[in-house]
N, C-alpha and C positions, 0 to 999 in steps of 0.2 A: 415211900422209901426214905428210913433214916438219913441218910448222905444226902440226897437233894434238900430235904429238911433241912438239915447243917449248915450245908454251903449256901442256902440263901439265905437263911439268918448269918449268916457269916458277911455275905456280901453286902446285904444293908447294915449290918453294923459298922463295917469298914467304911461305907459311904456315907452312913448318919457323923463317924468321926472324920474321915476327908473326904469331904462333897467335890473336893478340886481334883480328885481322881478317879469318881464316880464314871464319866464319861469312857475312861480307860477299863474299868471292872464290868462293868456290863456290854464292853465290845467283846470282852471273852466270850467263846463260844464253849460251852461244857459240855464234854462227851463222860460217861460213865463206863467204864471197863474195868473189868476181871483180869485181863492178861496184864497190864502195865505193872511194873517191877516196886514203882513211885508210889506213893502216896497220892501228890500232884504231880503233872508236868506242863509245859506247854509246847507248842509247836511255831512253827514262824505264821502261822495262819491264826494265832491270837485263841486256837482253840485249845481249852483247860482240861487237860485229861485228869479224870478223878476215880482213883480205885478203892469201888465202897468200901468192902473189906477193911483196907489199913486203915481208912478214916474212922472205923467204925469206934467209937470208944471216947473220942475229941470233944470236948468241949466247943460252943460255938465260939469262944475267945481263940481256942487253938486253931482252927480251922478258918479265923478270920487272918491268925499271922503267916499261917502258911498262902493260904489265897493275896496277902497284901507283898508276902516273897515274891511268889509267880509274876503280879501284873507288875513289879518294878523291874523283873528282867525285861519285860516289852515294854515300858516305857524306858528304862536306859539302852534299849535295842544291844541288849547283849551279843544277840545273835551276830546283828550285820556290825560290828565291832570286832569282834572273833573271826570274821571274816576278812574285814580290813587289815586285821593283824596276821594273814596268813594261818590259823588254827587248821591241823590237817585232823582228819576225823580219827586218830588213834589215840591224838594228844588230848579227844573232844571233854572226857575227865577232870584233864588237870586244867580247863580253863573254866569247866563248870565249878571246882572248887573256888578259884579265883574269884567269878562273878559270887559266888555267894559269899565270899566273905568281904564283897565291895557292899553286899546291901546290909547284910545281917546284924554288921555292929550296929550302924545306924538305927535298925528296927528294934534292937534290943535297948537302946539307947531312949524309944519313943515310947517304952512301956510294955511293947507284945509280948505275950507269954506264949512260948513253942513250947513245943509237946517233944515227945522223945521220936525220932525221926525215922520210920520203920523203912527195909527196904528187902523185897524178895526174892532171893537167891538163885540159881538157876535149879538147883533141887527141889525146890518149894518152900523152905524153910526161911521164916521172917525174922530178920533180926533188925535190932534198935540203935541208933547210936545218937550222938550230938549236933546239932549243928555246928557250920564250918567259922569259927571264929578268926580274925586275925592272928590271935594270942597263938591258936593253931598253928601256925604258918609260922608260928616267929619273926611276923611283920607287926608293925606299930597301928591301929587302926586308922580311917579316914583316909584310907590310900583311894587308888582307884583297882580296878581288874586289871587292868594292862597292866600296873608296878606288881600286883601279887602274882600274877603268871610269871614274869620274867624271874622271880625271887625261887619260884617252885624249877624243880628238873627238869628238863626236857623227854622225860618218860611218862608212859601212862602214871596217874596218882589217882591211887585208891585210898579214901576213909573208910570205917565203918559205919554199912548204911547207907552208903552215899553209891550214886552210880550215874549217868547220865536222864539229867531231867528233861531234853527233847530240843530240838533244832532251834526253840524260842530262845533257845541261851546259849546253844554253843553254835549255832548251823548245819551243822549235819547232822541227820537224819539218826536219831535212837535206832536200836531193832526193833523197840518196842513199839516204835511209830510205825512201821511198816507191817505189822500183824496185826494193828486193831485200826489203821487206814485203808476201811472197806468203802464200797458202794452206797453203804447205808450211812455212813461218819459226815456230818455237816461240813460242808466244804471250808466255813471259818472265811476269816477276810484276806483279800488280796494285798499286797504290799503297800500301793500306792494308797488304799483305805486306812491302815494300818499307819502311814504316815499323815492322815488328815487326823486320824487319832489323838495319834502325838503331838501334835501340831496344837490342836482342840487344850488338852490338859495341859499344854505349857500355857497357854492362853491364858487357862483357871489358874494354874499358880501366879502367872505375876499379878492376877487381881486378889490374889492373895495372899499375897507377902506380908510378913509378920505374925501370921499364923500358921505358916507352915513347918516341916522341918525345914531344916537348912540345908539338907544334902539336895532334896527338891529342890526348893526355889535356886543353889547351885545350878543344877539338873536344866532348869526353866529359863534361867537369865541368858546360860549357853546355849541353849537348842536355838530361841529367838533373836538373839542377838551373838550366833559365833564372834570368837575373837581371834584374831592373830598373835602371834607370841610377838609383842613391838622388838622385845630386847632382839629378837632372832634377826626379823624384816631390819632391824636396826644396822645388825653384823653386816648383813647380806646388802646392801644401799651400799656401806661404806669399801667394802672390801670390791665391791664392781667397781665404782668410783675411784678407786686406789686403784683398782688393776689396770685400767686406762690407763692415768698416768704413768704405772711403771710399765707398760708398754712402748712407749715413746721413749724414743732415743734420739743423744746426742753427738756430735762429731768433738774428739776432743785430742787434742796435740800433746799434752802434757804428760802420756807414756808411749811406747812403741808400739803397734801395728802388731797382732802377731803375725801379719803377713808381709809385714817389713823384711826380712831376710829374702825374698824371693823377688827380691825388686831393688833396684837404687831410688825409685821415687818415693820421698816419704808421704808414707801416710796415716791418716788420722786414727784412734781407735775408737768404736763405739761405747757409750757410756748411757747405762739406763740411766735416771734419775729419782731420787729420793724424794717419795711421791710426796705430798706435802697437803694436811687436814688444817681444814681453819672452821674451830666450834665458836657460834655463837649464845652465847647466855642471856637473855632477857632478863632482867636483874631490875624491874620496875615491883613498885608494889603490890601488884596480883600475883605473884611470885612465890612461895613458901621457903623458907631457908632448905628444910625437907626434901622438897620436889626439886631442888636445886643441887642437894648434894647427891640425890639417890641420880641425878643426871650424869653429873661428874661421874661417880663411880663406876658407871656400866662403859661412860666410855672411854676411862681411862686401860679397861680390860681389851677392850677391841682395838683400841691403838698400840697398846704396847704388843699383842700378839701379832699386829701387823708391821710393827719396826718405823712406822712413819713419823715425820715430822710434825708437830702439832703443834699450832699458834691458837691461842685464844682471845677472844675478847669477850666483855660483860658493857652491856649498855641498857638505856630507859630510852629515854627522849632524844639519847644522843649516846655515840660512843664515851663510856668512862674507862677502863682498861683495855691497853691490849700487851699480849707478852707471847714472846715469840719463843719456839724449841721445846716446849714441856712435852713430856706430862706427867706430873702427878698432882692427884689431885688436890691436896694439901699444899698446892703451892698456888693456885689460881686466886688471884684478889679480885675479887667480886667485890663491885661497887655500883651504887643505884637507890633506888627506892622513888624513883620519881614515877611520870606519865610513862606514857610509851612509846616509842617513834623507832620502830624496825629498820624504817627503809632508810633513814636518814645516818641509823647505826651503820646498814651495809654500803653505805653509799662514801661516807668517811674512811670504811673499811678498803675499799674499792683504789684509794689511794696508796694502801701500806703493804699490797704482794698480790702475788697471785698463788691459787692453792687449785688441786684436783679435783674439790671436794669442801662444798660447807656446810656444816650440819649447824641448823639455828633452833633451840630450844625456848617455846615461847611457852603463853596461853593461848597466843590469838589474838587479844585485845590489842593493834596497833593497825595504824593505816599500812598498808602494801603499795609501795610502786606498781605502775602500769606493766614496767618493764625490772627482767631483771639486775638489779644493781650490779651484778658479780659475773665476771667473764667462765663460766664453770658451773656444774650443777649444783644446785641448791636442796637438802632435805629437811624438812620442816617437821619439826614433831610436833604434836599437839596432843591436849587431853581430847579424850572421845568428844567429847562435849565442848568443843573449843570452838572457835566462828573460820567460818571458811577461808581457807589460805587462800592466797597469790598463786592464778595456774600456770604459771611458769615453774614451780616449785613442786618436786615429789613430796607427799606427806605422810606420816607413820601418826599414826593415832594410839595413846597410849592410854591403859586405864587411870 
């Protein structure tokens, strides 16, 4: 049969040119069908539905782009993403356009030549149209699916040609999967399989970094090593720590009670207090001016939306600034360039107030006290790659 011809020249071709997701092209399990509307499809079982008919005519170049489309919705787990996002099965369309215009630029980017995109109508009748570009959309390319969905309507979206490629991309269940999901149809792989898979080809891309594309090894650095948004964890550390302190209250004489009128005894009224942040700056020479002002700026954003009091100091081996009431960040004098001596910094510090809240921006490279210097919690940022903080200390790891 021409189409099984095709698609296996197609799939060694694709894997003579990326052997790092070879592993992923041949866990497809290929079913051939006459009913499917698609050209190709997939299912969340990794199985590649292929209807000879529309392929009939393709070049193995064509047939290697549309097969290298299919395995990147299962390796970027379009599906269970679509899922995560709440995708309800009538929207399942307008998020299949999404995920294909998150891989398409990229693949057109890489050199593949797509063919004209046939798709069969409910009367029988096959018509062509384009793949789904960003430029389509009216979005910028290089987004991801989640920003192109949210940009799209919240109604079914039809292109021409285009229709639901199968549960591997959106999660719920084509019609077309439920008439050629017989008794005789390969069962394909279970989920947990299906994530050793992934698993597997992330593996092959980071040992092949610099020959990959870039949306990959993207794709690859985050699957193995997810990240936190710091600046987020960042917000979120400070604003608990702030809430504590403006939780606590004070007794204070210097205006009336408003329960004063219902009494001759005077009494006190309560007074929150203005919760009070004290950032530290490690300002030694492992330090970049860079990494120092991109510091400043994110938290001079989370302090000023919280209204709090912010004192700062900059030290190396020893406290060299400290300036009370700011913030902005063009007024902070940073000073230093020497070793490093953290604790020695907080420990000086330790003499000039008390705060809610101290946020210390190092590398890591300084000795740590046993105990902590500071009557109050302490968050330590660090680069991912930084040396183990002081566990007295919460730490936020930054890239």
């Amino acid at each position: 049969m021409r189409a099984q011809r095709v698609l296996e020249a197609a799939r060694f071709r694709l894997c003579m040119r990326y052997p790092f997701i070879a592993r992923a092209v041949f866990a497809m399990v290929p079913v051939f069908a006459d009913d499917i509307p698609a050209a190709m499809g997939v299912d969340r079982h990794w199985r590649l539905f292929v209807n000879p008919e529309l392929i009939d005519g393709w070049s193995v170049e064509q047939a290697e782009t549309i097969l290298y489309h299919e395995v990147l919705h299962l390796i970027l787990d379009h599906a269970g993403r679509a899922e995560a996002l709440g995708v309800e099965p009538y929207n399942a369309p307008a998020w299949n356009v999404a995920a294909d215009a998150e891989i398409n630029d990229d693949i057109r980017d890489e050199g593949f030549t797509f063919p004209p995109v046939p798709w069969r109508m409910p009367d029988g009748q096959v018509v062509y149209g384009q793949p789904v570009f960003p430029e389509a959309l009216g979005q910028p390319p290089g987004l991801l699916a989640e920003e192109y969905y949210q940009a799209l309507p919240t109604v079914p979206v039809s292109f021409p040609a285009l229709g639901q490629e199968g549960s591997g991309v959106t999660s719920s269940p084509a019609d077309w999967e439920r008439a050629v999901d017989t008794s005789e149809t390969p069962a394909g792989l279970p989920r947990s399989s299906a994530e050793v898979v992934r698993r597997a080809v992330a593996e092959e891309v980071r040992r092949a970094v610099g020959k990959i594309p870039g949306s990959l090894e993207r794709w690859g650095t985050a699957y193995l090593a997810p990240r936190i948004d710091w600046r987020r964890a960042l917000r979120v550390a400070i604003r608990l720590a702030v809430a504590t302190g403006q939780g606590q209250v004070d007794y204070r004489y210097d205006r009336p009670s408003r329960r004063q009128a219902v009494t001759d005894v005077i009494l006190p009224r309560l007074r929150a207090p203005i919760p009070r942040v004290l950032l530290v700056f490690d300002t030694s020479g492992s330090i970049d001016d860079e990494t120092l002002a991109s510091a400043l700026a994110e938290i001079e954003a989370v302090v000023r939306a919280l209204g709090a009091a912010v004192d700062v100091a900059t030290g190396d081996a020893a406290l060299q600034t400290f300036q009370r009431g700011l913030f902005r960040a063009d007024r902070v004098h940073a000073r230093g360039g020497g070793g490093t001596n953290l604790g020695a910094v907080l420990q000086a510090l330790r003499r000039l107030g008390r705060w809610d809240v101290a946020v210390v921006f190092t590398d890591g490279e300084t000795p740590w006290p046993a105990r902590c210097p500071l009557p109050c919690p302490v968050l330590v940022v660090l680069p991912e790659e930084g040396r183990r903080p002081p566990g007295w200390a919460r730490v936020i790891r930054i890239p």
